[in-house]
Every structure is written in C-alpha cells, then in structure tokens.
C-alpha positions in Angstrom: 0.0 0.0 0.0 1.3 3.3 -1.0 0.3 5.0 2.3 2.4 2.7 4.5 5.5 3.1 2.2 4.8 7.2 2.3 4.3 6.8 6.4 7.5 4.2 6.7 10.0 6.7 4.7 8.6 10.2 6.6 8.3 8.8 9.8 5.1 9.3 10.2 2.2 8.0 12.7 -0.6 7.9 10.2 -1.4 9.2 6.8 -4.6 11.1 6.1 -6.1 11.9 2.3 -7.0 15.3 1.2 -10.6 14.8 -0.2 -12.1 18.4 -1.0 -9.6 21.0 0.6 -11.1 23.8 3.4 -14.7 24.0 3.2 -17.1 26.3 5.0 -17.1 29.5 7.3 -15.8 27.1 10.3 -12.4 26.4 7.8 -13.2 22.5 8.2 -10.5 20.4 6.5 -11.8 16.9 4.5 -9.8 13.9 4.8 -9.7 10.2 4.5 -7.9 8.2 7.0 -5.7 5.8 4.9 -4.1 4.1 8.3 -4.2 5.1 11.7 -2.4 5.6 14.4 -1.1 2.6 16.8 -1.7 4.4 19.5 -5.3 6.1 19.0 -3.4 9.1 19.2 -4.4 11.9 16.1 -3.0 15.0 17.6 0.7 15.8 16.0 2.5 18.7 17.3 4.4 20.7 14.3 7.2 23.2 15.5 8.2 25.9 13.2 10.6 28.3 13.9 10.5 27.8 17.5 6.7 27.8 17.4 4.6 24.6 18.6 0.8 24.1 16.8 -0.6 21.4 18.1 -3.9 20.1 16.6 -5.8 17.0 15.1 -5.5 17.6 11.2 -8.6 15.3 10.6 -10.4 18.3 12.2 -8.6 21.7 11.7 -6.7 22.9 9.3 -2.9 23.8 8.8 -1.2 25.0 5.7 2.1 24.1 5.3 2.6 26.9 2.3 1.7 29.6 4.2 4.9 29.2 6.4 6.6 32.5 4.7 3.7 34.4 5.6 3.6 33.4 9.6 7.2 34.3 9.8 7.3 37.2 7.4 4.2 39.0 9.3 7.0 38.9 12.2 9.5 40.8 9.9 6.6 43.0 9.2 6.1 44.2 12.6 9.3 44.8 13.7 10.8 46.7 10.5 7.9 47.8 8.6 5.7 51.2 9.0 4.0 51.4 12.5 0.9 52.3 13.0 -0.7 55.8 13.1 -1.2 55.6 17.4 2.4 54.1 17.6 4.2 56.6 15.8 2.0 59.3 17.1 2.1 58.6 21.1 4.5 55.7 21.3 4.2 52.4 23.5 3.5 49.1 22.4 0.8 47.7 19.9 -2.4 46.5 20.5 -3.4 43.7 18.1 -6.4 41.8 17.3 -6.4 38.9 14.9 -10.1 38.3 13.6 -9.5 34.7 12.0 -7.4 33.3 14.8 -7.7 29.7 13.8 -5.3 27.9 16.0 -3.1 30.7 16.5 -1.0 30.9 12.9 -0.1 34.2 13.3 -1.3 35.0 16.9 1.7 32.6 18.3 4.7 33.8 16.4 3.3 37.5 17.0 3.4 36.8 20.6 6.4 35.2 21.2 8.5 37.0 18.5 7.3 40.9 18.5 7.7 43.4 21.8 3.4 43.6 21.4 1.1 45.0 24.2 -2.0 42.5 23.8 -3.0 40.1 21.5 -7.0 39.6 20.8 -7.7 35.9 19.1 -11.3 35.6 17.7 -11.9 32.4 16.4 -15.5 31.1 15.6 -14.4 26.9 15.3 -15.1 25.7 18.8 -12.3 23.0 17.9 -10.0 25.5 16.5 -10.8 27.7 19.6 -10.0 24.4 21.8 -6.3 24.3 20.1 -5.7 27.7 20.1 -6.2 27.7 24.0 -4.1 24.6 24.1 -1.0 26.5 21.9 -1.4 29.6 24.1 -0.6 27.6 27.4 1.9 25.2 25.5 4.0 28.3 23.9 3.9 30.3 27.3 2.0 33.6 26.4 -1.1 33.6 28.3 0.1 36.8 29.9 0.0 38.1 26.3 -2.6 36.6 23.7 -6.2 36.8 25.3 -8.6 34.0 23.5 -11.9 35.3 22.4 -14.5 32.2 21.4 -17.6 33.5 18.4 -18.4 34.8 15.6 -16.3 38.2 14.9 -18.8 40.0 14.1 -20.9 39.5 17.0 -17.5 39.4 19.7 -14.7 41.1 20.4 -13.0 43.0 22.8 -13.5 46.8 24.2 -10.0 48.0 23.7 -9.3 49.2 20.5 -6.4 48.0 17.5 -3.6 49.3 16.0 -3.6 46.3 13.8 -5.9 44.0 12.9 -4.6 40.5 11.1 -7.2 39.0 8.7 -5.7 35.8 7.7 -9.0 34.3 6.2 -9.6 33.6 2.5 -12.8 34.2 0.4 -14.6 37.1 0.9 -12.3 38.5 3.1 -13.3 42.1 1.8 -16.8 41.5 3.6 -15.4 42.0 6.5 -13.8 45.3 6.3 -16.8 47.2 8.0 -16.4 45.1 11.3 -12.4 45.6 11.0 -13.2 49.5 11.0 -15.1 49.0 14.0 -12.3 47.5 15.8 -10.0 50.4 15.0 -8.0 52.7 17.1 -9.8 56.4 16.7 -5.7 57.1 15.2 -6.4 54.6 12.4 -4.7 51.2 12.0 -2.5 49.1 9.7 -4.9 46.0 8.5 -3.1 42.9 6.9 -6.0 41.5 4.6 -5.9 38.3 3.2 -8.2 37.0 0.2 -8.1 34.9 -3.0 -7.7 37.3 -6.0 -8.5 36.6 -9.4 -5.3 37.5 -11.7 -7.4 39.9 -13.9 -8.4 42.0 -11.0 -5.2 41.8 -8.8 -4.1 43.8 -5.6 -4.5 46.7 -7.0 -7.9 46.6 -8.4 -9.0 44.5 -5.6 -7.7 47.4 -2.9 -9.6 49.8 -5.3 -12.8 47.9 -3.6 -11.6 48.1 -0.2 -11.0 52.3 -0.6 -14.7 52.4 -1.4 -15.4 50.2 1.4 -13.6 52.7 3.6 -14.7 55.6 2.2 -18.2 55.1 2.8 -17.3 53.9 6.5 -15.3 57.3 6.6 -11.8 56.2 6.2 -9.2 56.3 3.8 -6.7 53.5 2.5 -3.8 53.7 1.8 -1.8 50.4 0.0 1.3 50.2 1.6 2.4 46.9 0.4 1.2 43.7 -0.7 2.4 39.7 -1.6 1.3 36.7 -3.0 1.0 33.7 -0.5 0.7 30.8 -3.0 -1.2 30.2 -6.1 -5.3 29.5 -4.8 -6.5 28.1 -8.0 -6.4 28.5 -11.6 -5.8 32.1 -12.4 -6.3 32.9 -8.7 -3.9 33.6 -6.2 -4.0 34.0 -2.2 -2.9 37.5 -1.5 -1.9 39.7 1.6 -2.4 43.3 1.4 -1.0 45.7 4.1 -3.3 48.3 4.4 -2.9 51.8 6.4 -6.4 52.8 7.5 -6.8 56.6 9.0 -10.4 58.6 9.7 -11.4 60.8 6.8 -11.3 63.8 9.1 -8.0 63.5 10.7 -4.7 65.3 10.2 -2.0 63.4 8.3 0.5 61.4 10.3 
C-alpha cells in the first residue's frame, strides 16, 4: 500500500487523504484516513521556527505553504511602517487577529514581537479548543487573550492598532467590522483574500478604498504579496493596508 511506504519513509504515525480542501465558514478540512495511528493518538505537534501548533488535522486545518507568511508577518512588525497611534504617542501595539484559527499568526506574534495584547477571535469551537491549548503550551497567556464566536458578533472593548485577517474568500466583507475594531488614530490592516489575476491587488484594494470611504476612512496600499497560487488564475494574496479617519490630520 502506498500510504504505508509514504508513512515508513517520513516517519510518520498515520497518513490522512485530502478529499475536498477547506470547506465552509468554520475552515473545516476533508480527509480520508488511509491508516491510523497505533496508538489512538491523532493529535501531531508541528514546531516551526520555535513555534509549537498542536492540533488533530482530521479536524482543523494547517497550511504548510503559508509558512513565509507566519514568519514574514513577524518581519513586518518589527521593521515595517508602525501604526498611526504608535508613531503618534509611542508604546506598544495592540493587536487583534479576527480569523485566529489555531493561532497561525497569533503565536509567532506573541512570542516573536515586543506587542502589548493580542485579541484571538476564532469562531471553530475546535480551533478555539487548540488555540487555548498552543497559548498555554507556547507560554503567552500573559500576552494573547482568546476570544470564542463569531467576529462579528464578539470582540473586545480596547481598540487595535492592527488588525490580522488571515482568512480567504470574501475576506473584503469584513472590512466594515475591522473598521469598527480600529484605534480612533487609524490602523494598519493585513488582509488576506483569494484574488483573481485579472483584478489583482491593486484593483481589488480599489474595492476596499470604497469600502472605507463610505465607512469614513481612507486606505492607503502600503504593500502587498502573493501567499501561494489558490486556483487557476487565482492567487491568495496579503495586502497591508494603512487605514486613517477621513477627518484626521496626516500622520
């Protein structure tokens, strides 16, 4: 059998089949068990970069090729623009990541970037189960507060200075809650989505400034990336986004 000769030369415990990809609002991965493991055990723990996910793949998801982008967000933070509040007043950032899944960006954030507070909405009672799990394992409760529901419906009082939205398809739809989470200085939005080629970042952020505008924001396209290749002739994209009230003074 193929599986065991794949599971023999990795290593592995078990080997699991990819039947549809990510389905649903919840993020729900489809598989087919092809063998199981000895010990009745389906959690794995994957490390990366000093970061520990732990999780039962039959049940959430993890995407291997979005390892540049959990790392690179890291990068971001540290050497890239600050946000309007930071550079305005000073002190540390407030974040709040609206698609916290397991933690995928929460947990390198955390341990890797001198950040006030880190909110983690996360819908997936499962996903919120591991995400509570990885905060305790990777020592940052002191740091990452867990928030369980829809984001639309929860989230904290104190306000952002950046917001991570590391969901995909219809991404955009959610702008109008992000606004709401903003610090009254404006914040710096990493949006993720599936583009189509023919539109790319640019048009696509053309649809977020009118978004914004009729919130009573402006956006400002500060950079953007692609994550991997989504599907034919579309692409999974990250925009960085600087987001500052209509009626405020440059900073």
């Amino acid at each position: 059998m193929i599986a065991l000769v794949y599971q023999d030369v990795l290593g592995a415990r078990f080997t699991l089949m990819d039947r549809t990809g990510i389905q649903g609002d919840l993020r729900e991965p489809s598989f087919r068990s092809l063998t199981e493991p000895k010990d009745g055990n389906w959690e794995v723990t994957h490390i990366e970069n000093g970061v520990k996910y732990t999780l039962d793949p039959r049940k959430v998801m993890f995407s291997s090729g979005n390892v540049d982008e959990r790392m690179g967000i890291v990068d971001i933070l540290d050497k890239g623009p600050k946000p309007p509040r930071i550079k305005v007043i000073g002190g540390k950032e407030v974040i709040i990541d609206m698609f916290a899944g397991i933690g995928y960006f929460t947990l390198p954030i955390s341990l890797k970037c001198n950040v006030s507070k880190i909110y983690s909405i996360e819908k997936n009672p499962i996903s919120y189960y591991y995400l509570e799990r990885n905060i305790r394992s990777n020592n940052i409760s002191g740091k990452v507060v867990p928030i369980h529901g829809d984001n639309r419906k929860v989230g904290p009082d104190e306000k952002a200075d950046r917001i991570i939205m590391g969901y995909v398809g219809g991404t955009i739809d959610f702008i109008p809650r992000s606004l709401e989470f903003a610090s009254k200085y404006g914040c710096i939005i990493h949006l993720h989505d599936t583009i189509k080629i023919e539109e790319g970042p640019l048009g696509y952020h053309k649809r977020v400034q009118r978004i914004c505008h009729e919130q009573g924001y402006r956006s400002e396209l500060l950079s953007w990336r692609m994550v991997k290749s989504y599907a034919p002739r579309i692409d999974h994209v990250v925009l960085d986004i600087l987001i500052i009230p209509e009626d405020d003074v440059k900073v």
